[in-house]
N, C-alpha and C positions, 0 to 999 in steps of 0.2 A: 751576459758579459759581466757583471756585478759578482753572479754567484762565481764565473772563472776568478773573478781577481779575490772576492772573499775568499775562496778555494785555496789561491796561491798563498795569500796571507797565513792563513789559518796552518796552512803547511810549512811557512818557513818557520811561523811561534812553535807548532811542534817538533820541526828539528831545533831548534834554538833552546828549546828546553830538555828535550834530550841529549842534545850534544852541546854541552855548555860552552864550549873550542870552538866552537863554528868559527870561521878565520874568514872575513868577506874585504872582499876590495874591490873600488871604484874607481872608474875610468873617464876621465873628460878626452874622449875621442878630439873636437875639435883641435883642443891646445896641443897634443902630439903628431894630429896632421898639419898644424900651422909650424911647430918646429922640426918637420922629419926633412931630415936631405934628401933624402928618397924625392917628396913633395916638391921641392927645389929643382931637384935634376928633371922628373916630370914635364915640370912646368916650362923649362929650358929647351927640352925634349921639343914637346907641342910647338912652342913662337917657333922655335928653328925649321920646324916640318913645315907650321904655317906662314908662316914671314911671305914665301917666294908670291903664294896664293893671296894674299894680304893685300900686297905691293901691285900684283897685277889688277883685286880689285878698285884700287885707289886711282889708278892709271885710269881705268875706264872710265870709273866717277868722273875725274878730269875731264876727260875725252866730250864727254855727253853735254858738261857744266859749259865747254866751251864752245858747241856747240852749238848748244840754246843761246849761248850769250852772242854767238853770231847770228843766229835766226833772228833776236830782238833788235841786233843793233840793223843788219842787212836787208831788212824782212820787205822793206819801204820800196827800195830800190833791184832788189830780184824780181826775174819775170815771174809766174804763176807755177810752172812750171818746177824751177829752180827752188822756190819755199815749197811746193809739195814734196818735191825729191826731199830734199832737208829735213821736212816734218817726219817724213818716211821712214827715213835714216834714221832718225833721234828714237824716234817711237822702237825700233828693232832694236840700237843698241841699249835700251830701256829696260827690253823685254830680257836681253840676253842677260843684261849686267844684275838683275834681279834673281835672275833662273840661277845663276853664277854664285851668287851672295847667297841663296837659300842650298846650296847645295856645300858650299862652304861650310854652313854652319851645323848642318847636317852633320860633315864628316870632322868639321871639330869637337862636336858635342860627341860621336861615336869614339874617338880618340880620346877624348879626355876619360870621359866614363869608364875605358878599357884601361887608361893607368890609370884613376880611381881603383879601379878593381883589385890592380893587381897590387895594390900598396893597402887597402883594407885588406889582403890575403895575408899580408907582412906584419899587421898590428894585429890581427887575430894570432899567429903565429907566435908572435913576440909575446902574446899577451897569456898566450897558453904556456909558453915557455915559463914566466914568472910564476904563473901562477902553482907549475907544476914543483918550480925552483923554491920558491915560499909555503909551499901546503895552504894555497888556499881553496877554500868550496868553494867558494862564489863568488864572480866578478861581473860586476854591474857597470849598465854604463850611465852615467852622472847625467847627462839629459832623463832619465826615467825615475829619478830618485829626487825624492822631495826635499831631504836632509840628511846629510853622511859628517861625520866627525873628519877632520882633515888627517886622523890617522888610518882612517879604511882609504886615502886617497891614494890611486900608486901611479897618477899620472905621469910624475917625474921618472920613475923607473920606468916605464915602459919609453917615455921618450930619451930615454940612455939606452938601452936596448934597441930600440930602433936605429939609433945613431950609429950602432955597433955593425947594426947587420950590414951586411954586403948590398949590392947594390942587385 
């Protein structure tokens, strides 16, 4: 691993001395997916799919909460019978409203990841686009770089670019 990254080092010093123009720019990914509308609509996107599934888990909760709160107040005065049913009942809708809630999150997390995807496709895009637009060799992204001058930084172009693009 050491000898790969002295490897890469030792390679970007020899183009850097052969091509005195090396032209390199920097990327803080984060702060252009914090301001992309793209990210905005996304997120818009998802509550709106989720909300209906959301609001039905919430109902349950309820359902279950009140439930129990009858089993503890009623528990004294039911026959044997009556608090088993109850116990019964609580313990399934338990079992469903969990199965319910992991499956949930399942298909939230599969949803979000897939418009993740496709909006990193859009800041790669946008980002090869400037790069191709400005003549630059190399663009880095600012999580991997230890110190960059704020003029190799092109975070704000790319988040104009992106503001541009279509949806």
């Amino acid at each position: 691993m050491k000898t790969k990254i002295a490897s890469f080092l030792g390679l970007l010093l020899v183009a850097n001395v052969a091509s005195a123009d090396l032209k390199i720019g920097v990327v803080n990914i984060a702060a252009v997916l914090e301001k992309a509308p793209q990210a905005e609509k996304a997120k818009k996107r998802l509550e709106q799919e989720f909300k209906p599934r959301d609001n039905q888990l919430a109902s349950s909760q309820k359902d279950i909460q009140s439930m129990e709160e009858k089993l503890n107040k009623d528990a004294s005065v039911m026959s044997e019978s009556q608090r088993n049913k109850l116990e019964t009942d609580i313990q399934n809708k338990v079992r469903d409203f969990r199965r319910q809630q992991k499956e949930f999150a399942e298909d939230f997390n599969t949803r979000r990841n897939d418009e993740l995807s496709k909006l990193q496709r859009r800041l790669v895009e946008a980002t090869k686009s400037i790069a191709k637009d400005q003549e630059f060799d190399l663009i880095l992204l600012k999580d991997g770089v230890i110190y960059s001058s704020d003029q190799l930084d092109i975070t704000s172009q790319l988040q104009q670019k992106i503001a541009t693009m279509p949806e």
